[in-house]
C-alpha positions as CSV (number, residue, x, y, z in Angstrom):
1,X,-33.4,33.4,-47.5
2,X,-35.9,35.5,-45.8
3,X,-33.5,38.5,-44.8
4,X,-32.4,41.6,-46.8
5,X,-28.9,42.3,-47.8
6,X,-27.3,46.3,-47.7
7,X,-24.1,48.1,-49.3
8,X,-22.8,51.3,-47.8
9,X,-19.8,52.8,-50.1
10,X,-17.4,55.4,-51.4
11,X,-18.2,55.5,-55.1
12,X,-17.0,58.8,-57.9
13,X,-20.3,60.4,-58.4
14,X,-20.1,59.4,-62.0
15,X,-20.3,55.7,-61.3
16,X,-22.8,53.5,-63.1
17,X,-25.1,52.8,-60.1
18,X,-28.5,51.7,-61.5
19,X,-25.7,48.9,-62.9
20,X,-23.6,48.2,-59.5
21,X,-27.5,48.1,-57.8
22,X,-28.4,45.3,-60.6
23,X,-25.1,43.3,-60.4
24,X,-25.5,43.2,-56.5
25,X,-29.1,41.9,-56.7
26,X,-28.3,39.3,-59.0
27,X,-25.1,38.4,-56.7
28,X,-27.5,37.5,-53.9
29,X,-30.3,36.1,-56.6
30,X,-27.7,33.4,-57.5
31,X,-27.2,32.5,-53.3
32,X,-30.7,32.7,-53.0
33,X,-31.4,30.4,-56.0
34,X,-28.9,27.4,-55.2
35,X,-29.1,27.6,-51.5
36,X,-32.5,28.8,-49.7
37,X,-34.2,26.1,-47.7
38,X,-36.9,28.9,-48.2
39,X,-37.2,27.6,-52.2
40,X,-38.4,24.4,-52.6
41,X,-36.9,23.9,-56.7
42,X,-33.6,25.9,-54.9
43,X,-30.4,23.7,-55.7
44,X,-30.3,22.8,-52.5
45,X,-33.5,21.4,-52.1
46,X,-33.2,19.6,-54.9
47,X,-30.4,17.7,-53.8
48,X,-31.8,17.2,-50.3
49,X,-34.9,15.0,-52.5
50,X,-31.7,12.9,-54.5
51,X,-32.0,9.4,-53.8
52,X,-28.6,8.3,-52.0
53,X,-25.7,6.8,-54.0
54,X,-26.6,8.9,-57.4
55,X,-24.0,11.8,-58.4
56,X,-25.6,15.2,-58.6
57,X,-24.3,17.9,-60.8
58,X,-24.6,21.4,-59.0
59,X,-24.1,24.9,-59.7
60,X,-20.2,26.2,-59.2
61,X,-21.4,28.4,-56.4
62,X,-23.0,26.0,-54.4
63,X,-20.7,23.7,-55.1
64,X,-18.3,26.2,-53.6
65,X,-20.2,26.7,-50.6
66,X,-20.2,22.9,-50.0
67,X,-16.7,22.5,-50.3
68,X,-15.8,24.9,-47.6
69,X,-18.8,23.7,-45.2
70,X,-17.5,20.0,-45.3
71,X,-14.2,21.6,-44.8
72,X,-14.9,23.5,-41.9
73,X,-17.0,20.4,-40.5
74,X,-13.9,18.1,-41.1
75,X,-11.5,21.2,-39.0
76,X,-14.5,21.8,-36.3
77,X,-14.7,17.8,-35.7
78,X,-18.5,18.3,-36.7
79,X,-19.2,21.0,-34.4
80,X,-20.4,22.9,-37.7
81,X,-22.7,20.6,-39.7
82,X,-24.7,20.9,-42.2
83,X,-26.7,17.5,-42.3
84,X,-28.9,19.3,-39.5
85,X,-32.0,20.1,-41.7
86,X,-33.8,17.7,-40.1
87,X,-33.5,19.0,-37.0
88,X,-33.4,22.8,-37.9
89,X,-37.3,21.9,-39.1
90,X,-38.2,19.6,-35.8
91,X,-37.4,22.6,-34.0
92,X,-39.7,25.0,-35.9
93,X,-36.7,27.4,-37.4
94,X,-36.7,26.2,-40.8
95,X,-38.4,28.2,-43.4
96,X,-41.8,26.7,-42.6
97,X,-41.1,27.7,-38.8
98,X,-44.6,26.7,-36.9
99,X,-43.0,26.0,-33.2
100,X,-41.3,22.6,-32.7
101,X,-43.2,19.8,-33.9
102,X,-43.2,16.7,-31.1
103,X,-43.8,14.3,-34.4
104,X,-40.4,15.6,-36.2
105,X,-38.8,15.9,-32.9
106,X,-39.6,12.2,-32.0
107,X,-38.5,11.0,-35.4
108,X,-35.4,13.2,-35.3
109,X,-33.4,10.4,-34.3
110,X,-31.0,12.1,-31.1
111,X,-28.3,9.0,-31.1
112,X,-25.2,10.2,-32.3
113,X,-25.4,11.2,-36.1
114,X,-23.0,10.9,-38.7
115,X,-21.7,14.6,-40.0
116,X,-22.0,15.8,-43.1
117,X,-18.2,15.4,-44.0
118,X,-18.6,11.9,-43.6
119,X,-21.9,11.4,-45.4
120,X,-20.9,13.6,-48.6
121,X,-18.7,12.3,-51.5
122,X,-17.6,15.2,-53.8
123,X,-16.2,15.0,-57.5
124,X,-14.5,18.4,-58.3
125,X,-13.3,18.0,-61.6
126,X,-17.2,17.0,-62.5
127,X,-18.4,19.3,-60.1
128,X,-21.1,16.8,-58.6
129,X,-22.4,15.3,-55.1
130,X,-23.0,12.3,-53.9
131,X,-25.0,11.2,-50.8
132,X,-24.0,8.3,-48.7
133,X,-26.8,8.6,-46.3
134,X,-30.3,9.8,-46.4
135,X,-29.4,13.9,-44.7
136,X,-31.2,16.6,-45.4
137,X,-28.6,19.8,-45.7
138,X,-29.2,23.0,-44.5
139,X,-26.4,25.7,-45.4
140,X,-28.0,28.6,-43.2
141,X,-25.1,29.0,-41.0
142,X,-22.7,29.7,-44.0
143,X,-24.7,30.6,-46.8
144,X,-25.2,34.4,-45.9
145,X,-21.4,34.4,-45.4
146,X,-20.4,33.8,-48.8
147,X,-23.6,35.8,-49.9
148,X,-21.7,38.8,-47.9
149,X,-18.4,37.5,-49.7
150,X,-20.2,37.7,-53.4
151,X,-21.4,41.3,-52.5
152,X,-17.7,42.5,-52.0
153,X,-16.7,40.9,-55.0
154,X,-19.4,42.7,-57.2
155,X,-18.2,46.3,-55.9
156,X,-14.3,45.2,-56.1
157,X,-15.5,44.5,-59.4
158,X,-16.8,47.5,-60.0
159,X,-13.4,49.3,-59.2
160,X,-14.9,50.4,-55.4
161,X,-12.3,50.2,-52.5
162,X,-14.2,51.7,-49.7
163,X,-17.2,49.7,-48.7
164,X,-19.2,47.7,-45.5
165,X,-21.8,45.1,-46.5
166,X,-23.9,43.0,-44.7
167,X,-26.5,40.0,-45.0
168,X,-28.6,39.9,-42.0
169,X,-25.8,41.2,-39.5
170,X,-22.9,39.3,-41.5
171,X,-20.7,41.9,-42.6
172,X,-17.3,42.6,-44.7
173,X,-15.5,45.4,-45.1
174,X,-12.3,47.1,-47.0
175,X,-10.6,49.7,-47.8
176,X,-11.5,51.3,-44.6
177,X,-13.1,54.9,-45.0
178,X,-11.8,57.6,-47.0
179,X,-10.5,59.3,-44.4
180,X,-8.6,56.7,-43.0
181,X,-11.1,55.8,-40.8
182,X,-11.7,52.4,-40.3
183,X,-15.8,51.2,-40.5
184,X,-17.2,50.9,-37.2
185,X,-19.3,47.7,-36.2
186,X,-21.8,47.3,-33.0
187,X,-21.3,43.9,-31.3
188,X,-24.5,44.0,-29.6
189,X,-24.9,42.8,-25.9
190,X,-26.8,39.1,-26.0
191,X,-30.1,40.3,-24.1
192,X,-33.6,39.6,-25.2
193,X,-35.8,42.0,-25.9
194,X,-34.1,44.8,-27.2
195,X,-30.7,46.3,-28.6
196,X,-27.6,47.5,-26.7
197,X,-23.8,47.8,-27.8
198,X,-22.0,46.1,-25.7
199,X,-18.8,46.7,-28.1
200,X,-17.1,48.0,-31.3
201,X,-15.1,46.6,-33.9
202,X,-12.8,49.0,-36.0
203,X,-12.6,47.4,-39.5
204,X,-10.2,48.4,-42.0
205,X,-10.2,44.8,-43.9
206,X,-12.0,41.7,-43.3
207,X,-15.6,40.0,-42.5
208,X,-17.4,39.7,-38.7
209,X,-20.2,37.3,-38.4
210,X,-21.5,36.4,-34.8
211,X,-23.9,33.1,-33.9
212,X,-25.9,33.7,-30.5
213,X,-29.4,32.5,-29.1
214,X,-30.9,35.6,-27.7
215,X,-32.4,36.6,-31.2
216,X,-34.3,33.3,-32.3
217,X,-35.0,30.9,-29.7
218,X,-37.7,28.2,-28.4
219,X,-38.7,27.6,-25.0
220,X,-39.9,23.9,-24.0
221,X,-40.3,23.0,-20.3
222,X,-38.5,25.9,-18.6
223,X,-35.5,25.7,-21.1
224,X,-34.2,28.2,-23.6
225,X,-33.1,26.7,-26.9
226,X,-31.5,29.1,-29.4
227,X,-31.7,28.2,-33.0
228,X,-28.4,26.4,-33.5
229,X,-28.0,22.9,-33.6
230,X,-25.8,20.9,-31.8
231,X,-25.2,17.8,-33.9
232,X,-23.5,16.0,-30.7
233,X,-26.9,15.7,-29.3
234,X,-28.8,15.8,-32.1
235,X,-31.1,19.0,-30.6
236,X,-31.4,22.7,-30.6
237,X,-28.2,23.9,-28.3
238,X,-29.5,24.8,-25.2
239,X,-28.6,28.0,-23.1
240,X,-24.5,28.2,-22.5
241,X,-22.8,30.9,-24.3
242,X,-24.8,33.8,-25.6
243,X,-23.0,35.2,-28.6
244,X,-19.7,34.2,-30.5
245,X,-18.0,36.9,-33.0
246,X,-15.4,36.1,-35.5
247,X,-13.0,37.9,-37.4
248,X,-11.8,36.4,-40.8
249,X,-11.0,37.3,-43.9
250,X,-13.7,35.5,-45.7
251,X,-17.1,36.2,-44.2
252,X,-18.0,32.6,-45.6
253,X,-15.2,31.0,-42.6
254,X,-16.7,33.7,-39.8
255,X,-19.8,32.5,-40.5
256,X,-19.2,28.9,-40.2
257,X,-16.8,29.1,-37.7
258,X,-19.1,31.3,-35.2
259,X,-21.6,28.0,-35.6
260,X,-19.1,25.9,-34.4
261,X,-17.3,28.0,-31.7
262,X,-21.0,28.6,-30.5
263,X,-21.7,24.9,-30.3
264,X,-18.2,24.1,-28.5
265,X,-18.4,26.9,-25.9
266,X,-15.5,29.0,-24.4
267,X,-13.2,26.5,-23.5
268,X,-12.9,24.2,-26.3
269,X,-14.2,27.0,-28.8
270,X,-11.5,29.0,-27.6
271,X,-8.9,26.1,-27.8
272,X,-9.8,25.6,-31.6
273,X,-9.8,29.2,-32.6
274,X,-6.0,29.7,-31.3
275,X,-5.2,26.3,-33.1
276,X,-6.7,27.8,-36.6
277,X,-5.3,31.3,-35.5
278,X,-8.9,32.8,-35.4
279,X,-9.8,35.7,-33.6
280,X,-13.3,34.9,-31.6
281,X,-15.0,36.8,-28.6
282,X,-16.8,34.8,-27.0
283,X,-19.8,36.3,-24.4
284,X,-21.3,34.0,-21.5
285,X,-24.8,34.5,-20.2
286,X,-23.3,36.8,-17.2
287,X,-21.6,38.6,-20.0
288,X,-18.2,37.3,-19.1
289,X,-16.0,37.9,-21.9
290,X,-13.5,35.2,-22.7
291,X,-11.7,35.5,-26.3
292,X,-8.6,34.0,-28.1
293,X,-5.9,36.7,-28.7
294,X,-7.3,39.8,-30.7
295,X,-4.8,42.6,-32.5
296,X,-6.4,43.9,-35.4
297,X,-8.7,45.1,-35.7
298,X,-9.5,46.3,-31.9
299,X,-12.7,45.1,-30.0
300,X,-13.2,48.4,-27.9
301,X,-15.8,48.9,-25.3
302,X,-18.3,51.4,-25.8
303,X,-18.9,53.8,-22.9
């Protein structure tokens, strides 16, 4: 999906690790098979070129990840939506990213579209898809997630309790470190150009993703659009918030759900994370920090 994936962890010196380094690889292989928009014979793609109304039988992991997105869509009201492919590519941040294309932005109709959740039809027990409408589906803001999520698995797998694992700055960890220490994550400070901490998590258990627009972003007539769409106005969002981070247990639900509280900004993103009891931090432009209630694990300042 045009990233790299890493594994820090606490292992008996003993352990089979040309084996663990296989199994992980072919952990992301499988993601990166069913759902890159940056494979063209990818599962995914191959059900964005279905015809409409004709069932499609599809792999169990991305059938997985589809479940959970239309889920997620269905809890965020369509604030996270995956039948934005259309317009991830008008804007030129798809995997053939060239700039924004007027042509792709005209046709990308900007009337209010129907989400994904409503244009879907699933059959679990057969384990097949169905469109109702002509989408195209793009699962980048929840694919990494469970990619992150299938990397834990491998190493619980493997009998390790101490790890951190990441996809591209989505992360998971357990176990905390042997020492008791708990794995400490940089939340970097939204500003272009360059890298600062503007806080840390401490992570015993659980996954961290964050969405913001200060890393891949667009500028057309004076305006800054970051990468994430906004399926309300059918367009990239434009400059609001900077940067959400969420805490979950899954890094597949941080992921999605730092899309959507990205898209809703800090009042109504905020609203829905105390609803769904999800801790979010969400950072303003000015750096203004306004979050739903966070215990644990602690979001310190760095000094």
């Amino acid at each position: 999906m045009g990233t790299r994936y890493s594994a820090v962890f606490y292992a008996p010196a003993d352990g089979h690790r040309s084996t663990l380094a296989r199994d992980l690889q072919a952990a992301v292989d499988v993601v990166d098979t069913q759902m890159s928009t940056w494979k063209p014979d990818s599962a995914l793609m191959q059900l964005n070129r279905a015809p409409t109304h004709v069932w499609c039988k599809l792999p169990e992991a991305l059938f997985g990840v589809l479940t959970a997105a239309l889920e997620i869509g269905r809890l965020s009201e369509g604030a996270f939506d995956i039948a934005v492919g259309d317009l991830v590519a008008a804007w030129g941040f798809g995997s053939q990213a060239a700039g924004s294309d007027q042509t792709l932005l005209d046709a990308a109709d900007p009337a209010p579209r129907r989400p994904a959740h409503l244009c879907l039809e699933l059959d679990p027990a057969q384990q097949r898809v169905r469109k109702l409408a002509a989408v195209t589906l793009d699962l980048s803001g929840i694919a990494k997630g469970f990619g992150v999520d299938e990397l834990a698995r491998v190493l619980g797998g493997h009998g390790i309790a101490h790890f951190l694992v990441s996809i591209d700055g989505e992360l998971r960890a357990a176990g905390g470190k042997p020492d008791g220490s708990p794995w400490r994550v940089a939340v970097e400070k939204p500003e272009i150009g360059h890298r600062a901490v503007e806080g840390v998590l401490e992570l015993g258990e659980g996954a961290v993703a964050t969405s913001g627009d200060y890393r891949h972003f667009v500028e057309r007539d004076g305006i800054r659009y970051g990468h994430t769409m906004d399926p309300r106005r059918g367009a990239a969002l434009a400059v609001g918030l900077a940067a959400v981070t969420v805490l979950t247990e899954t890094c597949m639900a941080a992921d999605a759900w730092a899309t959507a509280m990205l898209v809703l900004g800090p009042r109504t993103g905020a609203a829905l994370a105390a609803r769904h009891s999800i801790e979010a931090l969400f950072i303003d432009q000015a750096l203004v920090a306004a979050s739903s209630p966070i215990s644990t694990p602690e979001i310190t300042k760095e000094n």
